[in-house]
N, C-alpha and C positions, 0 to 999 in steps of 0.2 A: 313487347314494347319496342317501337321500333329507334333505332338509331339515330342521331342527328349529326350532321356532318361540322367538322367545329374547323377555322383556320387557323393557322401558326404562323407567324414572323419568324424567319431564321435571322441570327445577328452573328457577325464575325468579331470576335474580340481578337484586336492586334495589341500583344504587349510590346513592350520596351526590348525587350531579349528577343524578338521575330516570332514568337509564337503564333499561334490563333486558337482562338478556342472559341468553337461554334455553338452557340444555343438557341434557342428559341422558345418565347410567350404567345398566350394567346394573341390572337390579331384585333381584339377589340376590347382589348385593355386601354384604360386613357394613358397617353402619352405620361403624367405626371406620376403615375402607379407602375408604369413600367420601366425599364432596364435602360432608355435615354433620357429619362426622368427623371429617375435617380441617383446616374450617373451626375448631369448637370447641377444638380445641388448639393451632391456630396463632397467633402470636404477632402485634402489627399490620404488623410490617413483612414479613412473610411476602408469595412473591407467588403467587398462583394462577393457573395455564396451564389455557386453557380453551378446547376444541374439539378439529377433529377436521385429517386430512393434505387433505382436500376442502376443507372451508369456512376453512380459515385460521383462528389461535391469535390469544386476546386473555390481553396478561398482568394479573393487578389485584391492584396490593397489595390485604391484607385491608382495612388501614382506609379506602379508598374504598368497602367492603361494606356498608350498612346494612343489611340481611338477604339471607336466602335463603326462598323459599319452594317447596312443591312444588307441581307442576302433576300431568299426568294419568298414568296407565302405558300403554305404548303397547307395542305386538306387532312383532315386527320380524325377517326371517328371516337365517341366517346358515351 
């Protein structure tokens, strides 16, 4: 069976204390299901679970969040 090539959104999460914490979802996720989606309608004390079973979960409430920006789409197989 062969492969299909899937893309990824990388997102930059900037906190309030200078951090970043980079992730990324699929690329054809809807906007309302995804991580600026989300963000947007959740409330400040909302917390956000971020990452993967590999690299281990950071939780952040929103209001530690001063923005999100996006980074690059990246190719990824599955």
């Amino acid at each position: 069976m062969k492969k299909e090539p899937r893309y990824y959104q990388s997102y930059h999460i900037h906190l309030l204390n200078g951090e970043v914490i980079e992730t990324s979802e699929a690329y054809d996720l809807p906007v309302e299901k995804g991580l600026v989606g989300r963000f947007g309608k959740a409330d400040d004390n909302e917390i956000f679970e971020i990452g993967d079973a590999i690299s281990g979960f950071s939780y952040i409430p929103k209001r530690s969040i001063l923005f999100i920006s996006t980074g690059d789409v990246k190719e990824g197989w599955c």
